[in-house]
KOLLUM-716653 format. One record per residue: residue in three letters; x, z, y of N, C-alpha, C in turn. Coordinates in steps of 0.2 Angstrom, whole numbers, padded with zeros to 4 digits, always signed. Example, Ala and Ser with C-alpha at 12.3 -4.5 7.8 and 13.67 -1.06 7.14 Angstrom:
KOLLUM-716653
ala+0066+0039-0028+0062+0039-0022+0066+0039-0016ser+0064+0035-0011+0068+0036-0005+0064+0039+0000
END
This chain:
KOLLUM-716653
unk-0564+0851+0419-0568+0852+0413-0573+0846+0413unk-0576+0844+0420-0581+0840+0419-0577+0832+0419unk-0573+0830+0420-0571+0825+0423-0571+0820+0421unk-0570+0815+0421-0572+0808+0415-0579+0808+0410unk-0583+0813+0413-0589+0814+0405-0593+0810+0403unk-0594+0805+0408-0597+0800+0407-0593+0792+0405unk-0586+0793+0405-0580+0789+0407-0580+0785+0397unk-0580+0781+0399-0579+0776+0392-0572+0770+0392unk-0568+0773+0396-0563+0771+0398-0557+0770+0391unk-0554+0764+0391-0552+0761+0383-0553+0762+0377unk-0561+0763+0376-0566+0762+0371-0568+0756+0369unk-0570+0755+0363-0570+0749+0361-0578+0747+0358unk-0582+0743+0358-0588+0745+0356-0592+0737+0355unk-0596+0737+0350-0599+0731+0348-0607+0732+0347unk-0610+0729+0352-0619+0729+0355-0621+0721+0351unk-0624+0723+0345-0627+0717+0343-0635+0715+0347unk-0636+0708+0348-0642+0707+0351-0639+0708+0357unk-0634+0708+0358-0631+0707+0367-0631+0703+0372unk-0633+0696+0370-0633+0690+0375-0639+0693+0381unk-0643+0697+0378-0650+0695+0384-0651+0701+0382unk-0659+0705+0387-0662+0710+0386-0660+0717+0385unk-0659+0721+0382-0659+0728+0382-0652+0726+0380unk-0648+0724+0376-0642+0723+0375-0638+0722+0376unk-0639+0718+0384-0635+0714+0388-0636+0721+0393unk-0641+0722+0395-0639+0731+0399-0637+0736+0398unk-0634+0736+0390-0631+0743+0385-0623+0739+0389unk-0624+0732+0386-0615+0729+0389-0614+0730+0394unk-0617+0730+0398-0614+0730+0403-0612+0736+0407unk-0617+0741+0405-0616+0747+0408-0607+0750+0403unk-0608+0749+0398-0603+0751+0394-0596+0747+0399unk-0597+0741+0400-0590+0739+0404-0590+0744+0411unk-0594+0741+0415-0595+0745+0420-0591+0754+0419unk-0594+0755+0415-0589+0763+0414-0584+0762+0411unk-0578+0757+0409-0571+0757+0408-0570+0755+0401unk-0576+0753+0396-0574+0750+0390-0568+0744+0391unk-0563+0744+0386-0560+0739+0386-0562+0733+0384unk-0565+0735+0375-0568+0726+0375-0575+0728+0372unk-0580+0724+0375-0585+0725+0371-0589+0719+0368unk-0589+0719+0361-0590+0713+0359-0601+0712+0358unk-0601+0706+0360-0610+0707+0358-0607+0700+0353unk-0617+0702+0349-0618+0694+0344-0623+0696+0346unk-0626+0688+0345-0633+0682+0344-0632+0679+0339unk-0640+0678+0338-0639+0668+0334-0638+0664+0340unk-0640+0662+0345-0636+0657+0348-0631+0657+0352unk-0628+0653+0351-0621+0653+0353-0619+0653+0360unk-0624+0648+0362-0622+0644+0368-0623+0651+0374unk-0630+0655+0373-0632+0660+0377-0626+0664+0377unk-0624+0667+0369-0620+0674+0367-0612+0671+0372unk-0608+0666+0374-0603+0664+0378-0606+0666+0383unk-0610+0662+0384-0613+0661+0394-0614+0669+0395unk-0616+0675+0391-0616+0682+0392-0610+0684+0394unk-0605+0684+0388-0598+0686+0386-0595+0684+0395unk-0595+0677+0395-0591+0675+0400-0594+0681+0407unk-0600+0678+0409-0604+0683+0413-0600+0690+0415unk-0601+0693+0408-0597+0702+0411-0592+0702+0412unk-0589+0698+0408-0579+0698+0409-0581+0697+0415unk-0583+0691+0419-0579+0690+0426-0583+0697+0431unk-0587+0700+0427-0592+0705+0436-0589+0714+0434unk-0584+0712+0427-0583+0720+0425-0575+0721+0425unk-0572+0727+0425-0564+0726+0422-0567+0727+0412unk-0560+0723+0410-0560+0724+0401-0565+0720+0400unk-0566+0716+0394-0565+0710+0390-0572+0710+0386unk-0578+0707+0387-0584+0705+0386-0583+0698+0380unk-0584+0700+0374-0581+0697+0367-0588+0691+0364unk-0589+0687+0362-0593+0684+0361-0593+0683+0355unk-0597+0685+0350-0596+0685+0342-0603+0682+0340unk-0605+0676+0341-0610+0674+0338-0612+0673+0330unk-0619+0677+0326-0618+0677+0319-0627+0679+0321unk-0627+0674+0314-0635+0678+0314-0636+0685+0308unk-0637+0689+0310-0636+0696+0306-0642+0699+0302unk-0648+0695+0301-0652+0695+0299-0653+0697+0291unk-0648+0694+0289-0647+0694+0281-0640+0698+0279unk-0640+0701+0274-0631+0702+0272-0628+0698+0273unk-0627+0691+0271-0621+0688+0270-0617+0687+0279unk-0622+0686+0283-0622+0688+0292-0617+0692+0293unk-0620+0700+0291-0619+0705+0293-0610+0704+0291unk-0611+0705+0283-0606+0705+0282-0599+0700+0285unk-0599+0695+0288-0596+0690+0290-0593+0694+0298unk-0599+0695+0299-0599+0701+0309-0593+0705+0306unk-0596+0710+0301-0589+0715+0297-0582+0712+0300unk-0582+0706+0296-0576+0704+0294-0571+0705+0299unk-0575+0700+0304-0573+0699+0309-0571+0705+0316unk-0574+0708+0314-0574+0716+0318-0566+0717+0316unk-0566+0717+0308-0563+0722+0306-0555+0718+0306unk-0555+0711+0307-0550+0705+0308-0545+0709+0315unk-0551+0708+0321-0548+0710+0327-0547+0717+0328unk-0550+0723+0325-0548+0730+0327-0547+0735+0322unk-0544+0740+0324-0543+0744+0315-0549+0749+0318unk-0549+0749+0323-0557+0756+0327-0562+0752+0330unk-0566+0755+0329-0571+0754+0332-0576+0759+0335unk-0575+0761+0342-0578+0768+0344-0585+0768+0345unk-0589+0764+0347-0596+0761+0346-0599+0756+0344unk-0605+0758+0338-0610+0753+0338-0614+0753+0340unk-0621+0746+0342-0624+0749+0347-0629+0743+0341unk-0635+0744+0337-0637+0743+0333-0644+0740+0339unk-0644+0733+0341-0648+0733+0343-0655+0727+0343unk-0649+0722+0339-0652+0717+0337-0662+0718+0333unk-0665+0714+0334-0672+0715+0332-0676+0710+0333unk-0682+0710+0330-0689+0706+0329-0693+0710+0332unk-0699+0706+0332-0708+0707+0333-0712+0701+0332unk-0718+0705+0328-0721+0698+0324-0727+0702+0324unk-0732+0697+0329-0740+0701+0329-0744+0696+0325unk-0751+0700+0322-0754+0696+0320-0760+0700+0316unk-0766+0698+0318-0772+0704+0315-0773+0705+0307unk-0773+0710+0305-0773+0714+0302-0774+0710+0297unk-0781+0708+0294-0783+0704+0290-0780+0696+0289unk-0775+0694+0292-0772+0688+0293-0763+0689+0293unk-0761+0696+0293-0757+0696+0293-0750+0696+0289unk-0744+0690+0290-0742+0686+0283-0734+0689+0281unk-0733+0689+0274-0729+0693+0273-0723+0691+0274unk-0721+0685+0278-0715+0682+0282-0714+0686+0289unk-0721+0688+0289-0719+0693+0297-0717+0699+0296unk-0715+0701+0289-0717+0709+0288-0708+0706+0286unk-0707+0704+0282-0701+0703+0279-0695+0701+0286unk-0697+0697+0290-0692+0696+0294-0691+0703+0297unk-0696+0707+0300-0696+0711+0307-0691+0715+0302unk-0694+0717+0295-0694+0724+0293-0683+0722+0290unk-0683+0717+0288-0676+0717+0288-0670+0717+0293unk-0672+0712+0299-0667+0714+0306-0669+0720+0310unk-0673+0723+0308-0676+0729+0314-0673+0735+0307unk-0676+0737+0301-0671+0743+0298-0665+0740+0293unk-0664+0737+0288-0662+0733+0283-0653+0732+0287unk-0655+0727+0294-0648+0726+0296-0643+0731+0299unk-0647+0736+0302-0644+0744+0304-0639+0747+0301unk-0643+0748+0295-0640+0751+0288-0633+0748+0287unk-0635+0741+0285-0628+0737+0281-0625+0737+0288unk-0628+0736+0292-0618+0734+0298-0616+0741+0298unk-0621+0745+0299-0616+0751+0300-0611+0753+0294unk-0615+0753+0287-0611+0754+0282-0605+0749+0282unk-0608+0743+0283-0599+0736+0284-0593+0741+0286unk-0597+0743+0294-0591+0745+0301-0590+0753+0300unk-0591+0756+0291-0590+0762+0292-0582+0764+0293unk-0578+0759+0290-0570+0763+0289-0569+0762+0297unk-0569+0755+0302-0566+0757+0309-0571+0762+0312unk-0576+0763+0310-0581+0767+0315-0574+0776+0313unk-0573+0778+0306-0570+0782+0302-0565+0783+0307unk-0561+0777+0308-0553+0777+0310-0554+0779+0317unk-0558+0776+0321-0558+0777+0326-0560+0787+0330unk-0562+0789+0323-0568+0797+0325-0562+0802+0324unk-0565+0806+0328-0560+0814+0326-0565+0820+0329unk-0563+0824+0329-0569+0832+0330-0569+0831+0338unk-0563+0828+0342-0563+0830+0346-0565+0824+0353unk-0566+0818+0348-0569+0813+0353-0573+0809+0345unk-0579+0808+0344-0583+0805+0338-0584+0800+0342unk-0583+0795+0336-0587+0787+0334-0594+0789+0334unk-0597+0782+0336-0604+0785+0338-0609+0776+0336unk-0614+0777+0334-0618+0773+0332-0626+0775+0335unk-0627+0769+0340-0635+0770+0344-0639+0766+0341unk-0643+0768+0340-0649+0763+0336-0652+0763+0342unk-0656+0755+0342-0661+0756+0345-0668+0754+0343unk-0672+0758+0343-0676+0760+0340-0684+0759+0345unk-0689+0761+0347-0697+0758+0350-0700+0763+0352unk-0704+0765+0357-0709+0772+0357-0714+0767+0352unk-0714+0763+0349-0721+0761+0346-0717+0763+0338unk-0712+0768+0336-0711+0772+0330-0712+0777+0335unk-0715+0780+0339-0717+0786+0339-0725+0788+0341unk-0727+0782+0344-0735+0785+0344-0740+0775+0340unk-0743+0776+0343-0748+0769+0339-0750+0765+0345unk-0747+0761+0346-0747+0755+0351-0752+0751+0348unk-0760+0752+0352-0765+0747+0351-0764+0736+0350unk-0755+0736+0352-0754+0730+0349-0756+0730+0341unk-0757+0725+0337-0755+0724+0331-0748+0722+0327unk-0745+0725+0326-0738+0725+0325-0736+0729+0320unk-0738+0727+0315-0738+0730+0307-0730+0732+0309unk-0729+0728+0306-0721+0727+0303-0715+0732+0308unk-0718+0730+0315-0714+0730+0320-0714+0739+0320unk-0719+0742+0322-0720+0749+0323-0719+0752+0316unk-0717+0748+0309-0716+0753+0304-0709+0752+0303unk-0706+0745+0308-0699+0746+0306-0695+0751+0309unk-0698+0750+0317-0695+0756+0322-0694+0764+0319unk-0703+0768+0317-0702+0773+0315-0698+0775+0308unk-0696+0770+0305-0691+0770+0299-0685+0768+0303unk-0682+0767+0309-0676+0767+0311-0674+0773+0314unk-0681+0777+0316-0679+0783+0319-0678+0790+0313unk-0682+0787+0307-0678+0794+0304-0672+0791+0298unk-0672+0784+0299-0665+0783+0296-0660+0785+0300unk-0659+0785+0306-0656+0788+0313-0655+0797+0310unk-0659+0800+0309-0657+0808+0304-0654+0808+0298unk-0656+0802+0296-0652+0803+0289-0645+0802+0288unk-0643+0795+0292-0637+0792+0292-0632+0799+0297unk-0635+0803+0303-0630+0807+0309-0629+0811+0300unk-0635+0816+0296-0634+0819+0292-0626+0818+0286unk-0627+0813+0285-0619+0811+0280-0615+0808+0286unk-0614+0807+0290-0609+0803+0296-0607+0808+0298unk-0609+0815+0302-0604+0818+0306-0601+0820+0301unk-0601+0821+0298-0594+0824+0293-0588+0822+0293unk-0590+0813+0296-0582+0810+0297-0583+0809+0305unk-0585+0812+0307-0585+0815+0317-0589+0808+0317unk-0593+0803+0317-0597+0799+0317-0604+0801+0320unk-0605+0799+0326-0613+0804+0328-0618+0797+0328unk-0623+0799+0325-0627+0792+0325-0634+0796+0328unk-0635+0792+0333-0642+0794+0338-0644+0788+0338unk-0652+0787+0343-0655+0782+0345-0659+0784+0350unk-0660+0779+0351-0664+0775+0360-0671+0772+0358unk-0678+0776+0360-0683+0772+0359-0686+0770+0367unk-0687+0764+0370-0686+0760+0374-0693+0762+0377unk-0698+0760+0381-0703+0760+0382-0702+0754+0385unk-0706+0751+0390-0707+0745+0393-0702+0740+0398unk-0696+0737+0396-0692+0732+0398-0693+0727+0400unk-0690+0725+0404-0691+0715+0405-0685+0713+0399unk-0689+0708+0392-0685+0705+0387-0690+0698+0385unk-0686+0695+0382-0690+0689+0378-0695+0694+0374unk-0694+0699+0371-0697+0703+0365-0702+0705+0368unk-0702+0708+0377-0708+0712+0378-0710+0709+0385unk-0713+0702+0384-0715+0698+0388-0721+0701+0393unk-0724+0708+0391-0730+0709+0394-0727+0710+0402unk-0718+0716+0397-0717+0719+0407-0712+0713+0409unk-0711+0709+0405-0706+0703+0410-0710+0700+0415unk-0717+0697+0413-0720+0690+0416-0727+0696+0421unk-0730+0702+0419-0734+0705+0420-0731+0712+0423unk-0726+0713+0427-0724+0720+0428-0729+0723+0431unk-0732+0723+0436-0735+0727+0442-0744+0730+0436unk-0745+0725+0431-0750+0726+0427-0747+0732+0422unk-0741+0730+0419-0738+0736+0416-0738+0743+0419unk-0736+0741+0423-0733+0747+0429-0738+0750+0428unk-0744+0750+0431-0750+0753+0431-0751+0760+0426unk-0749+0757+0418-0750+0761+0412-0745+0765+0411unk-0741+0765+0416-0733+0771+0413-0732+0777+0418unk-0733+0781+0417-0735+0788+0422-0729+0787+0428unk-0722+0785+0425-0718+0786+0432-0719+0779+0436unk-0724+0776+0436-0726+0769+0441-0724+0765+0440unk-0718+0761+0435-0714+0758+0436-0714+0755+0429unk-0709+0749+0428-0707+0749+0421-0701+0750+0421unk-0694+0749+0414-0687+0750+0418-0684+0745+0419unk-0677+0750+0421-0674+0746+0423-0666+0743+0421unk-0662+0739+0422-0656+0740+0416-0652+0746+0419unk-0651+0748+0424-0649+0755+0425-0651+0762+0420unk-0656+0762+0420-0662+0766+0415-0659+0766+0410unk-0659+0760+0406-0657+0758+0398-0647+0761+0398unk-0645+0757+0404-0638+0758+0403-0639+0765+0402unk-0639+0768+0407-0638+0778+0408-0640+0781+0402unk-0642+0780+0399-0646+0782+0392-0640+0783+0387unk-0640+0774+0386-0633+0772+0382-0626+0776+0385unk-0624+0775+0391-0620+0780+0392-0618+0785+0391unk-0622+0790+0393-0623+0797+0389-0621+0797+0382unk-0625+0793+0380-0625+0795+0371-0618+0791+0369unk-0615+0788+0371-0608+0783+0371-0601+0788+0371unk-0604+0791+0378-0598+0795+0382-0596+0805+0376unk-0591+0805+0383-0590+0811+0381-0597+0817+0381unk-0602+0814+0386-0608+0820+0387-0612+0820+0381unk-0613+0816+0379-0617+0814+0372-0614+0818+0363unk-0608+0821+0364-0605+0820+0360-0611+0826+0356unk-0614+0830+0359-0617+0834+0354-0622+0832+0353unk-0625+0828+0354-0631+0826+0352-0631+0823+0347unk-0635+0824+0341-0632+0820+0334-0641+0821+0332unk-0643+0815+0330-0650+0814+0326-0655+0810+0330unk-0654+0812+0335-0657+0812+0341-0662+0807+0343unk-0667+0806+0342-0670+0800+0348-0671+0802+0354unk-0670+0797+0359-0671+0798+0365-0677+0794+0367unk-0682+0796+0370-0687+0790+0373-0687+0786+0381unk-0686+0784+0381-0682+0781+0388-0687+0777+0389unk-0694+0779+0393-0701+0775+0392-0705+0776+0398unk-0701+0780+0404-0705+0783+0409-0711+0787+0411unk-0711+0792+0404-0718+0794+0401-0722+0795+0397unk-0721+0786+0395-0727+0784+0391-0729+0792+0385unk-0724+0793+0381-0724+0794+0375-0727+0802+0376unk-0723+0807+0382-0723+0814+0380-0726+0814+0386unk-0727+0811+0392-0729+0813+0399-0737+0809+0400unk-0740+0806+0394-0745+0805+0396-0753+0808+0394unk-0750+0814+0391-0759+0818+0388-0761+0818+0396unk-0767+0817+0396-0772+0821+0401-0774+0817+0409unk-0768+0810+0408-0767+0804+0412-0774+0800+0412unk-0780+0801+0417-0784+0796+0416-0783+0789+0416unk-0787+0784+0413-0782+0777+0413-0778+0775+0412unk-0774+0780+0408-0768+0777+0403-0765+0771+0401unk-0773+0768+0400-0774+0763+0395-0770+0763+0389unk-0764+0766+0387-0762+0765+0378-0763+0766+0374unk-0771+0768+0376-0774+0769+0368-0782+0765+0370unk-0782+0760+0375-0787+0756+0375-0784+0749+0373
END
């Protein structure tokens, strides 16, 4: 009964924002568990290969290099094409490409609002809607296609950063994530998401270059790790996840639900 339930074994699955950071540890856990091919994009090339290359040689099955900037429709829809050139299914999207743009309040410009808030909700939408027929092809009642946003605990409580754009894209990712599972399971299509708390990324320089100072603010002592991120993604990928539908997950070490009553929190100073 329980056997392969975490097994993603000749599943096929596309991790946008895959070269580096959270993306790059969705892909790889995903090989690691027996995906056949997994394709990431970036806008740069050069990185998105040197990734691709990277997992083929450390995993079995085929780590696919799709670089496109997907920031705007005509992006996305090219990504589509291209998906849909090489596979008639598509068993997972992993919607995880993203901005962040700080900047105080009274100074803040509407170029910072307009990038984050179109690659952070805007892009989600359209790719998923592009990759809806092989997500369709791919789905049945009895193993579902599955679409994971990845979404921010800073859409679920108020991160004393400044990050207009950023924390109203996430928490508009998280109940577009209800809306979209709402019309999607019907075609066996589960669509969950991942809100992250503090990673080593280009995006969240505090825990990359500052870990042991982050550490300090997250109840379980630590920040994460790509293991953390992967098991997360796995779950919700695999056969275990198949009932979870709408879902955010906050995979944050506490930050979010574990820290009332925590002296020196810090996240609200």
């Amino acid at each position: 009964m329980f056997k392969d339930l975490f097994s993603l074994a000749g599943r096929t699955a596309l991790v946008t924002g895959g070269s580096r950071g959270i993306g790059k540890m969705i892909a790889a856990g995903f090989m690691a568990q027996g995906a056949a091919r997994v394709y990431i994009t970036a806008r740069k090339a050069a990185a998105c290969e040197a990734t691709a290359k990277e997992l083929t040689a450390a995993y079995g099955g085929e780590c696919i290099a799709l670089p496109v900037d997907i920031s705007a429709l005509p992006g996305i829809e090219t990504l589509a094409a291209e998906i849909k050139k090489r596979e008639a299914r598509l068993d997972i999207l992993v919607n995880n490409a993203g901005a962040a743009w700080g900047a105080d309040f009274d100074e803040f410009p509407e170029s910072g609002w307009d990038k984050v808030m179109d690659l952070n909700l805007k892009t989600p939408f359209f790719l998923t809607k592009a990759l809806a027929a092989p997500l369709r092809a791919a789905a049945s009642r009895e193993r579902p296609a599955k679409v994971i946003n990845i979404a921010s605990i800073d859409g679920i409580f108020v991160n004393p950063l400044e990050t207009y754009s950023y924390a109203a894209s996430k928490a508009g990712l998280i109940h577009l994530t209800r809306r979209m599972a709402v019309k999607l399971i019907r075609d066996h299509v589960v669509v969950t998401a991942i809100a992250p708390g503090p990673f080593k990324s280009d995006m969240n320089r505090a825990a990359r270059d500052n870990e042991d100072e982050v550490a300090t603010r997250v109840p379980s002592g630590r920040i994460g790790t790509d293991e953390d991120m992967a098991g997360a993604a796995i779950y919700l990928a695999s056969r275990a996840g198949d009932y979870v539908v709408g879902a955010t997950i906050a995979v944050d070490g506490g930050i979010v639900y574990a820290n009332a009553g925590i002296k020196g929190s810090g996240w609200d100073s």
